[in-house]
C-alpha positions in Angstrom: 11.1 11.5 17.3 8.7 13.2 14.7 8.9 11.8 10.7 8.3 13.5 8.1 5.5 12.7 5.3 6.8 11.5 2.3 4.5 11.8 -0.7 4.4 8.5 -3.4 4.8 9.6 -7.4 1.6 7.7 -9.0 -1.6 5.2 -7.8 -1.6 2.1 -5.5 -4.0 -0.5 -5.8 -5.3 -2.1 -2.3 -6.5 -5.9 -2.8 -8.7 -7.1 -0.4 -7.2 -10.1 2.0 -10.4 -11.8 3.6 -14.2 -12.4 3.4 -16.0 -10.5 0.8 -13.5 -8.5 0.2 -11.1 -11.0 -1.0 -9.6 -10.1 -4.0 -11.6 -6.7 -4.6 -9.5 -3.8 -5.6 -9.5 -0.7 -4.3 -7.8 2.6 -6.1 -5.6 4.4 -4.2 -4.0 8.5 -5.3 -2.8 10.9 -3.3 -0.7 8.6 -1.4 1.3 9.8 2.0 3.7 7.4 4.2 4.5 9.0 7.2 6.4 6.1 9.7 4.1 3.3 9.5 0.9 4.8 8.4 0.1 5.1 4.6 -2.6 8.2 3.5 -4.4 7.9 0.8 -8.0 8.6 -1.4 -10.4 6.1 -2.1 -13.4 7.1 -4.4 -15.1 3.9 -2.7 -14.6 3.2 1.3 -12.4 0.7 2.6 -13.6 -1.5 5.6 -12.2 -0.5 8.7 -10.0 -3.7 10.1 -10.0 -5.3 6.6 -6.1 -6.8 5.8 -5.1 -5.3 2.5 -1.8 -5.9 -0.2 -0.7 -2.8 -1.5 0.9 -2.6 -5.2 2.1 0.8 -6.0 2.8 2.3 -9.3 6.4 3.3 -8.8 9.2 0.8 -9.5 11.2 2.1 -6.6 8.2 1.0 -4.3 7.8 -3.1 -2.8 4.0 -4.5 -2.3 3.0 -4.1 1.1 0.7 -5.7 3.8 -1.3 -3.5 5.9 -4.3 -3.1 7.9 -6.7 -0.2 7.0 -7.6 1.5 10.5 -10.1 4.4 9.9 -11.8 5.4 6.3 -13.6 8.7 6.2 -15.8 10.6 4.0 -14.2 13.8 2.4 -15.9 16.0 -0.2 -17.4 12.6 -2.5 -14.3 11.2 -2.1 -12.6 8.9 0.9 -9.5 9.5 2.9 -8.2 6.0 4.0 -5.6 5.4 6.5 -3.7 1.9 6.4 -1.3 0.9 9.4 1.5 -0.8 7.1 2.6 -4.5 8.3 7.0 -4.2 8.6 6.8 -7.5 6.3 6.4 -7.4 2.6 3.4 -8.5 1.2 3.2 -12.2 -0.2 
């Protein structure tokens, strides 16, 4: 069963969850969900395995928890892709 993308309205901000990262924020735009995967652009990379929260600009939209699972350079700019936990973020 294929899903479709759905494009988010507005920014995220990802905050670290562990190690050096904890509490960095990370600047998200041009934000996809499709199922369980969020798409997004960094101008900064994200660490590959590091736990995130994700706080989104739109009302309509709940914090999540995630895990980002591949970052990847793209024209100066990063495309980051973050498996999304089914829980809400804490």
């Amino acid at each position: 069963m294929h899903r479709g993308v759905t494009q988010i309205e507005g920014g995220a901000t990802a905050f670290g969850l562990a190690g050096d990262e904890f509490g960095r924020m990370h600047e998200l735009s041009a934000i996809a969900l499709q199922g369980p995967e969020l798409r997004a652009v960094s101008q900064e990379p994200l660490r590959a395995g590091l736990e995130v929260s994700i706080g989104f600009e739109s009302r309509s939209l709940m914090a999540r928890r995630g895990v980002v699972r591949a970052c990847e350079p793209d024209a100066g700019q990063f495309r980051v892709f973050i498996e999304i936990d089914s829980r809400l973020a804490a």
